[in-house]
C-alpha positions as CSV (number, residue, x, y, z in Angstrom):
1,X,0.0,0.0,0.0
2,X,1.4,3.6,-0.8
3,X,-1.4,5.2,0.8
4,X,-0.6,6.9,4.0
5,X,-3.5,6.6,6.9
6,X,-2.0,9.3,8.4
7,X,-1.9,11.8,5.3
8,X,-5.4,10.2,4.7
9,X,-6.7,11.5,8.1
10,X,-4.3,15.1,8.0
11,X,-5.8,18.0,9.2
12,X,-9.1,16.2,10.2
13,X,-10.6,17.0,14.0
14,X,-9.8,13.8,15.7
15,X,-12.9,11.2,16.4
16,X,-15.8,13.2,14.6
17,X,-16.3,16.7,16.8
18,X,-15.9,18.9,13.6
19,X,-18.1,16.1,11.8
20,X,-21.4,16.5,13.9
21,X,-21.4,20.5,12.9
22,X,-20.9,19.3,9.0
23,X,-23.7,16.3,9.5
24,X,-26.3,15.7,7.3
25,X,-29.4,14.0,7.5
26,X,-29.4,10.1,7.3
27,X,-30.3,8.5,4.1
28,X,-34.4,6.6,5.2
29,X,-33.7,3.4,6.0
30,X,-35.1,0.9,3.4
31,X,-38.6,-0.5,4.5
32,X,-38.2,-3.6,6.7
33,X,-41.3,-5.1,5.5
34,X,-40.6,-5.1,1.9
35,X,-37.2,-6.1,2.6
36,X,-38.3,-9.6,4.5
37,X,-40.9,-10.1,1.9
38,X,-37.3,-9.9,-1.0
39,X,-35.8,-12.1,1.5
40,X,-38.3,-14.8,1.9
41,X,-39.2,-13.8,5.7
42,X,-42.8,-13.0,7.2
43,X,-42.9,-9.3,7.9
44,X,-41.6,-8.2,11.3
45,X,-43.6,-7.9,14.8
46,X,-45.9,-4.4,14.8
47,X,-44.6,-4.0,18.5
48,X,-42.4,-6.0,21.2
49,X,-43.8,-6.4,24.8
50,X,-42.4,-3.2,26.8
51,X,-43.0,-4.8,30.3
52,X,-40.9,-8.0,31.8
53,X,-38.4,-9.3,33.6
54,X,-36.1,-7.7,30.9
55,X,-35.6,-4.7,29.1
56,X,-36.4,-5.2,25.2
57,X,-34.4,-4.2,22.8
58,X,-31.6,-6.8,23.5
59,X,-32.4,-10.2,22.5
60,X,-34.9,-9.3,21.3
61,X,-36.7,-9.0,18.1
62,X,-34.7,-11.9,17.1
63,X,-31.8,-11.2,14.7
64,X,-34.2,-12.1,11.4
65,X,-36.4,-10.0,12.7
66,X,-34.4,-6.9,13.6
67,X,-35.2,-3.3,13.8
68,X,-33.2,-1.7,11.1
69,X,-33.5,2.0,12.5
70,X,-31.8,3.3,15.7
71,X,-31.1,6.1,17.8
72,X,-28.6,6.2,20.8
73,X,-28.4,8.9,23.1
74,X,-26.5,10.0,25.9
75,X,-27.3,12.7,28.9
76,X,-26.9,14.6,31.3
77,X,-28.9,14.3,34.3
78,X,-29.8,17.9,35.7
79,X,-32.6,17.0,38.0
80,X,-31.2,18.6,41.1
81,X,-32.9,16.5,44.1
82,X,-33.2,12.6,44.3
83,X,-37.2,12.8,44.1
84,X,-36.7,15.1,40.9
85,X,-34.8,12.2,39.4
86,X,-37.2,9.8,40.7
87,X,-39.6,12.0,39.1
88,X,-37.7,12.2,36.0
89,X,-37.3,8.1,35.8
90,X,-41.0,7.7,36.1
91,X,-41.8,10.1,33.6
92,X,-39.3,8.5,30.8
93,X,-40.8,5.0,31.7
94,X,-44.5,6.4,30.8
95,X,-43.1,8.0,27.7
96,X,-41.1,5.0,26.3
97,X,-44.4,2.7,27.2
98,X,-46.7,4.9,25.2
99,X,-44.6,5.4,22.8
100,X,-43.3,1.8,22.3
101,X,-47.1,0.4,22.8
102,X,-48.6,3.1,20.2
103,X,-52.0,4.6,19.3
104,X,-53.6,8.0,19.6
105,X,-51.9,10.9,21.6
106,X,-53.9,12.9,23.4
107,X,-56.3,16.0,22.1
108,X,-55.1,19.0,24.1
109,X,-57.3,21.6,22.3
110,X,-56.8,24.3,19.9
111,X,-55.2,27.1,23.0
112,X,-52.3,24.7,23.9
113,X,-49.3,23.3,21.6
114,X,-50.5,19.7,20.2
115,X,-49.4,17.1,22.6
116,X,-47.9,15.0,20.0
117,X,-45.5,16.5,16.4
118,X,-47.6,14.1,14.0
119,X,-44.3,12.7,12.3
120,X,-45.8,9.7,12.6
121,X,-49.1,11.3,11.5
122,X,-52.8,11.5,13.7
123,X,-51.8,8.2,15.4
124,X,-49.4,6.7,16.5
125,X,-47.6,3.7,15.4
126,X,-45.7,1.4,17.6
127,X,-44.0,0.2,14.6
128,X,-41.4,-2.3,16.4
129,X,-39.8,0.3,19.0
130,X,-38.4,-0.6,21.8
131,X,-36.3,1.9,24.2
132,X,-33.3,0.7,26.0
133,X,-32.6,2.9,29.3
134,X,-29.1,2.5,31.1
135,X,-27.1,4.5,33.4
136,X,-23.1,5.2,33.3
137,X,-20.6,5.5,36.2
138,X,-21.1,9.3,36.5
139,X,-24.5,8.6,37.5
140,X,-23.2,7.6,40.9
141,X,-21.9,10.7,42.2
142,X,-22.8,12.3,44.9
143,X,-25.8,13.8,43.7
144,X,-28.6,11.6,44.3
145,X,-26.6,9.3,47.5
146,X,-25.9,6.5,44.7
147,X,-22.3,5.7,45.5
148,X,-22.4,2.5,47.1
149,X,-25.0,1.4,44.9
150,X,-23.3,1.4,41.6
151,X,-23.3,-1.8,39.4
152,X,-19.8,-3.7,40.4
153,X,-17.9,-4.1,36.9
154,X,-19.6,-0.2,35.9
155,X,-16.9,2.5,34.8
156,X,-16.2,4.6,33.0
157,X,-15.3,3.6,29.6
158,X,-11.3,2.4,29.0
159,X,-8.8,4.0,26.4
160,X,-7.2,1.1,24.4
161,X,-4.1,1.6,22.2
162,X,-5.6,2.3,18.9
163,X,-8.7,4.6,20.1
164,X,-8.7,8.3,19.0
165,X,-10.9,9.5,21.9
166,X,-12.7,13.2,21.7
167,X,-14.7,14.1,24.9
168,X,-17.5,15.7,22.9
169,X,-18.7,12.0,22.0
170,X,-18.2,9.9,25.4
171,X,-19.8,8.9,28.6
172,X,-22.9,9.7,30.0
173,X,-25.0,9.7,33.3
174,X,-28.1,8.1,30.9
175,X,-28.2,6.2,27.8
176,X,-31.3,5.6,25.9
177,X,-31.3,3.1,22.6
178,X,-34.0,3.7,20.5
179,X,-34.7,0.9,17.9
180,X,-37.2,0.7,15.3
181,X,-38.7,-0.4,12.0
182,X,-38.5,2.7,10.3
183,X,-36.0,5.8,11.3
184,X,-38.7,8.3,11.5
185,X,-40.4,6.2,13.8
186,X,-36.7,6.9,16.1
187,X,-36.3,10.3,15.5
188,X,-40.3,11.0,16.6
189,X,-39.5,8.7,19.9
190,X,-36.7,10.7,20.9
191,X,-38.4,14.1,20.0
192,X,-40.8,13.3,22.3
193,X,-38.7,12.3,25.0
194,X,-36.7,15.1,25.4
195,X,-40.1,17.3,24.8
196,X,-41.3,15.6,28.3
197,X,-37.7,15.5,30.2
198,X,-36.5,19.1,29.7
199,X,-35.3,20.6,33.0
200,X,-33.9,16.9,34.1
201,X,-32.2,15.8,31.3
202,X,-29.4,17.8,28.3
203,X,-28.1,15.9,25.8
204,X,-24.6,15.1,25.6
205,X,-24.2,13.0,22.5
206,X,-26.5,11.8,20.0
207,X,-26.0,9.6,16.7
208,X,-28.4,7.8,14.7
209,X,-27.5,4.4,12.8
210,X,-29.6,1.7,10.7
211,X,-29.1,-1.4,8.8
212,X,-29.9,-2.6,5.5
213,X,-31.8,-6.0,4.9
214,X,-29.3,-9.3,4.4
215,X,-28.0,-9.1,1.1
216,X,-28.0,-11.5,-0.3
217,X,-29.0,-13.6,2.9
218,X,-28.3,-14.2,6.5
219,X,-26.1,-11.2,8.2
220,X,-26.5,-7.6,7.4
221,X,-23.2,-5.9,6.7
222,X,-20.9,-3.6,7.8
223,X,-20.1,-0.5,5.7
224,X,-16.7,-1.9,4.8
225,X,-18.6,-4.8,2.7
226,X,-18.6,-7.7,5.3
227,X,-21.5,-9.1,7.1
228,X,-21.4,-8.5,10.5
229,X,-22.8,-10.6,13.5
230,X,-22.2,-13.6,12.1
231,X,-20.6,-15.8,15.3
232,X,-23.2,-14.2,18.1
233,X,-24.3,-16.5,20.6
234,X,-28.3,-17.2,20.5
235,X,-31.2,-18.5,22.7
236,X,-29.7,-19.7,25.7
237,X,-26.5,-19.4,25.6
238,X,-26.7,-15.7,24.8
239,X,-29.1,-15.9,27.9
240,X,-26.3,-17.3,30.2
241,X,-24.1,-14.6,29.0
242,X,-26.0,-11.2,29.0
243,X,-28.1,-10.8,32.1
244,X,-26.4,-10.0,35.2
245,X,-27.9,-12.7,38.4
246,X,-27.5,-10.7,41.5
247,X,-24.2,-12.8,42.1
248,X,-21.6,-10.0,43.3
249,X,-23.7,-7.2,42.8
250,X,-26.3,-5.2,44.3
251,X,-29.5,-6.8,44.8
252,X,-31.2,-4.1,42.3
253,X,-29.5,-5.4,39.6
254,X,-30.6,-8.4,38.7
255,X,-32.2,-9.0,35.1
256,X,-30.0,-5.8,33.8
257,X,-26.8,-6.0,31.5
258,X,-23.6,-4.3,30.9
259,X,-23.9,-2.6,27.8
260,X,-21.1,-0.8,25.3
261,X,-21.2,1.7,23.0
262,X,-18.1,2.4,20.4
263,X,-18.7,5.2,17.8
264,X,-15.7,4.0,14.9
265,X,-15.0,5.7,12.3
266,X,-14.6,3.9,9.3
267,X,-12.0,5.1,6.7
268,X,-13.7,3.6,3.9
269,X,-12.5,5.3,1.1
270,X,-9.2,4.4,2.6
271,X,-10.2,1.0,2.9
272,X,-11.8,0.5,-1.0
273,X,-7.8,0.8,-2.1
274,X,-7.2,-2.2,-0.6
275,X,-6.9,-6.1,-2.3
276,X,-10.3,-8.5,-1.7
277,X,-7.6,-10.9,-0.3
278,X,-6.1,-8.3,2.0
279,X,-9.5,-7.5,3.3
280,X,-10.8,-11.0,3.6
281,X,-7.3,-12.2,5.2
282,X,-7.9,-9.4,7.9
283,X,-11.1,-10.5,8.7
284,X,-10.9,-14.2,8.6
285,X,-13.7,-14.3,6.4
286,X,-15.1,-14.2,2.7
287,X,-16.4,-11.3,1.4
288,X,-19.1,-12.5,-0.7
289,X,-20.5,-15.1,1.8
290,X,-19.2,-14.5,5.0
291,X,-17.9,-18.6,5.3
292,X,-14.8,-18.6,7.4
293,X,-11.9,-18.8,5.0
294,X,-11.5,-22.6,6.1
295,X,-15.3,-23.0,5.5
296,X,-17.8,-22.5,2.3
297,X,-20.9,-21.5,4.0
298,X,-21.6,-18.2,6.5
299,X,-22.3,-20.2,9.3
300,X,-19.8,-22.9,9.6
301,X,-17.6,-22.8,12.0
302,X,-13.9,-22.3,12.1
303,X,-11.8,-25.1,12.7
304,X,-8.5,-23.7,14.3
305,X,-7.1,-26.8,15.8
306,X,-7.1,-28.3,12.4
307,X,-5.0,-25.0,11.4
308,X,-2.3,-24.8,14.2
309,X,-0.1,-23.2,12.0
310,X,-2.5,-20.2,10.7
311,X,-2.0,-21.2,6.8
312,X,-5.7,-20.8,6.2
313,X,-6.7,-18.3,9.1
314,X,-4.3,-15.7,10.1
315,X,-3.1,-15.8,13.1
316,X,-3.9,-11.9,13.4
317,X,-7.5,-12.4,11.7
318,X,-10.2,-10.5,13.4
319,X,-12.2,-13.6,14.0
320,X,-9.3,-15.6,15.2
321,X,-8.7,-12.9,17.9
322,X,-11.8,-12.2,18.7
323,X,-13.2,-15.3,19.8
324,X,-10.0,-18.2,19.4
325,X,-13.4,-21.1,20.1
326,X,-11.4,-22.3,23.3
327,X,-12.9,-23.8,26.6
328,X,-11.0,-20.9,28.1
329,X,-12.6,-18.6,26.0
330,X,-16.2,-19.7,26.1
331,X,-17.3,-17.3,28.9
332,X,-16.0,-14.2,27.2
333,X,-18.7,-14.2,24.0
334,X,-20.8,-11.3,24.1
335,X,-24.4,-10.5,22.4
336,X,-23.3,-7.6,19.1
337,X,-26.1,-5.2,18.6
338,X,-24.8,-2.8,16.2
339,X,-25.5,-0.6,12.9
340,X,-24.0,1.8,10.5
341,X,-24.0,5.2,10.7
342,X,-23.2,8.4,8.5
343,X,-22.6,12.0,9.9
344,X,-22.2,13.6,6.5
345,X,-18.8,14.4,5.4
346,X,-15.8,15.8,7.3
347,X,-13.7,18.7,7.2
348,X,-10.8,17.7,4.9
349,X,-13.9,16.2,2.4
350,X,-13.6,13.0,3.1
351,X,-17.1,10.5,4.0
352,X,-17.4,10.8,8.1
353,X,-18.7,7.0,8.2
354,X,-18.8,4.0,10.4
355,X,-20.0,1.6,12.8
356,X,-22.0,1.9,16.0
357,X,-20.8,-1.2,17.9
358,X,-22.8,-2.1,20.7
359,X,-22.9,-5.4,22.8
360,X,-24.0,-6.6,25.9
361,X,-22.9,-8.7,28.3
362,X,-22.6,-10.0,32.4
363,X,-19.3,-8.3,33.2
364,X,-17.4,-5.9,30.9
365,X,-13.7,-6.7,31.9
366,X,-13.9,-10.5,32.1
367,X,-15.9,-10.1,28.3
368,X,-15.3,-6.9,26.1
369,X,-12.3,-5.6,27.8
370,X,-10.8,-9.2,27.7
371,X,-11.8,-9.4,23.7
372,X,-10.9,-5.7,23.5
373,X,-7.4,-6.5,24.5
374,X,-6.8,-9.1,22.2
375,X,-7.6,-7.6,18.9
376,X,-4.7,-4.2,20.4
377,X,-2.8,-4.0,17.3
378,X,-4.9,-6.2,14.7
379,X,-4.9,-5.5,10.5
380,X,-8.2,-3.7,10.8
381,X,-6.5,-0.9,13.1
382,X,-5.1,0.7,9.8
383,X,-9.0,1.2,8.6
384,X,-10.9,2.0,11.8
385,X,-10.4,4.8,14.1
386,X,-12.9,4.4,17.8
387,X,-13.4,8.4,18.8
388,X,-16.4,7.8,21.2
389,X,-19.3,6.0,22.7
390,X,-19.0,4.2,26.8
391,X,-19.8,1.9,28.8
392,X,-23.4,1.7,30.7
393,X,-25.9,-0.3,32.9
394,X,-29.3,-1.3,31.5
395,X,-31.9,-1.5,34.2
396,X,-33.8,-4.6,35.0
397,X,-37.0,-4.5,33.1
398,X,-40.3,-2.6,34.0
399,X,-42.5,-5.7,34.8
400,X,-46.0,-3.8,34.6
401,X,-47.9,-1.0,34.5
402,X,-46.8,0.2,38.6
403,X,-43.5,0.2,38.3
404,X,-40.6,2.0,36.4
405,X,-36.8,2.8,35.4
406,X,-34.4,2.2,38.5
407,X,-37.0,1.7,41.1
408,X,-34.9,-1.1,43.0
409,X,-31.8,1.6,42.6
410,X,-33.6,4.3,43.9
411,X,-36.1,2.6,45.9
């Protein structure tokens, strides 16, 4: 390669603070219920159930089934009193139950500002969103008498070698993921959030992301051309990994999850220079199918012991690192969640693209940070640049209609 990374990125504000002032708006993304019928799959679920044990929004919809619109958003909390955050909690848990269970908003009269901004039209759809509320490590300050009530493995989010940080796009005290059928149906939700949680909430960070149907089939991709998602664990096993038990923790978390968020850039023009067998070499992977580079179809699994010497995988391969298949290695997996973004184009002209990695898991150090480790210093460094995003606590689920977000935490 004789094209320089560095030169490539020269001049440009590090992570994407100059991009968000240059953003424009996201391209719609494609409507899910034509693209199951191109696929061969029954349209998607109208809505999900908003009360359980569980938040939704994690495992589920299913992964043939997903919401291919999202929203994540971080904030500030700026209620000043502990019962004006309670407050505050209870009033986002009636918001993200209307809003995720649909129908009419209600008729305020003709003296008072509509109750509802009709981008969704004279009623609402619940058009598959669900709304994901977790809490970071700033959260348990001083402020509200959290401190010794703060989720065990929560903190603030590490720096790893090849990271690019920029302050504008990290951490949180709150983290809300919207997800949704259509991205309209994302951008109303958190419209009317922040409408109803002025005064106790300012945004910090925002970014919007979606997926396109599997193209072909199976996986969606990844904007540099490779499906992504392929090895996550499913059904019980994801189970057994994701939800935190009570075990080592406070009593109030049980039935949450540790969640990540990793804003990366994606140097893709960059990255369209490069050989197919370069790319697929890095990843471990075939382009065109997403089979293992030992295997033939997307799903089959790598066979490293019956490649000791790395002459079919790379040693260095993405999916070699990130999950080597050992007994040792079992209980790091971790459930991906993530989509594609675009902020527009940055300041030296170049596209401002990338990923929105998410994933979600019992203990961040002993699973992410573990993986995160691993893959310091991989091929794919060269072509990705992580500027933001952190780590957070999702709340037990709201099990019905009398309770709400962080009641055991601030009960």
């Amino acid at each position: 390669m004789t094209v320089s990374r560095r030169r490539f990125l020269s001049g440009a504000a590090v992570g994407a603070a100059g991009t968000a002032l240059t953003a424009g708006v996201l391209a719609e993304g494609a409507r899910v219920d034509a693209a199951a019928a191109s696929n061969g799959q029954s349209a998607p679920k109208s809505s999900y159930p908003f009360h359980g044990e569980h938040q939704a929004g994690i495992l589920t919809p299913a992964p043939a089934d997903r919401q291919n619109a999202s929203c994540f958003v971080a904030f500030d909390v700026t209620a000043a009193t502990k019962a004006e955050f309670t407050d505050l909690m209870k009033t986002l848990t009636a918001r993200a139950r209307a809003l995720s269970t649909g129908g009419a908003p209600q008729d305020l009269g003709p003296s008072y500002p509509p109750a509802d901004s009709a981008v969704l039209g004279p009623d609402i759809p619940a058009d598959g969103l669900t709304v994901t509320t977790g809490v970071g490590a700033s959260l348990f300050d001083q402020r509200f008498g959290l401190a010794d009530r703060k989720p065990a493995h929560l903190t603030p989010m590490r720096t790893f070698p090849d990271d690019s940080p920029d302050p504008a796009w990290m951490h949180g005290d709150l983290l809300l993921q919207l997800c949704g059928h259509n991205q309209d149906t994302v951008h109303h939700a958190i419209r009317d959030i922040t409408r109803h949680t002025r005064g106790g909430l300012q945004l910090r960070w925002k970014i919007q992301g979606y997926n396109s149907p599997p193209r072909p089939s199976g996986t969606g991709r990844n904007l540099l051309g490779f499906k992504d998602g392929t090895a996550n664990p499913t059904g019980g096993d994801a189970a057994s990994l994701v939800w935190v038990d009570g075990s080592g923790e406070p009593a109030w978390t049980k039935g949450g999850s540790y969640q990540v968020v990793r804003l990366i850039r994606m140097l893709v023009e960059f990255w369209d220079r490069v050989a197919i067998a370069e790319q697929e070499n890095m990843f471990g992977r075939r382009r065109e199918s997403g089979a293992p580079l030992d295997g033939s179809k997307e799903f089959d699994i790598p066979n490293y012991a019956a490649d000791p010497d790395a002459a079919v995988i790379p040693k260095d391969a993405h999916i070699r690192l990130a999950n080597p298949r050992t007994p040792e290695t079992a209980d790091q997996q971790l459930l991906r969640r993530s989509y594609n973004y675009d902020l527009g184009v940055d300041a030296n002209g170049n596209l401002a693209t990338g990923h929105i990695f998410t994933c979600f898991q019992q203990d961040i150090q002993r699973q992410f940070e573990t993986i995160q480790d691993r893959l310091a210093g991989e091929p794919l460094t060269d072509y990705v640049q992580p500027f933001g995003g952190g780590y957070f606590f999702v709340l037990p689920g709201v099990v019905d209609e009398k309770d709400w977000y962080a009641r055991g935490l601030l009960s």
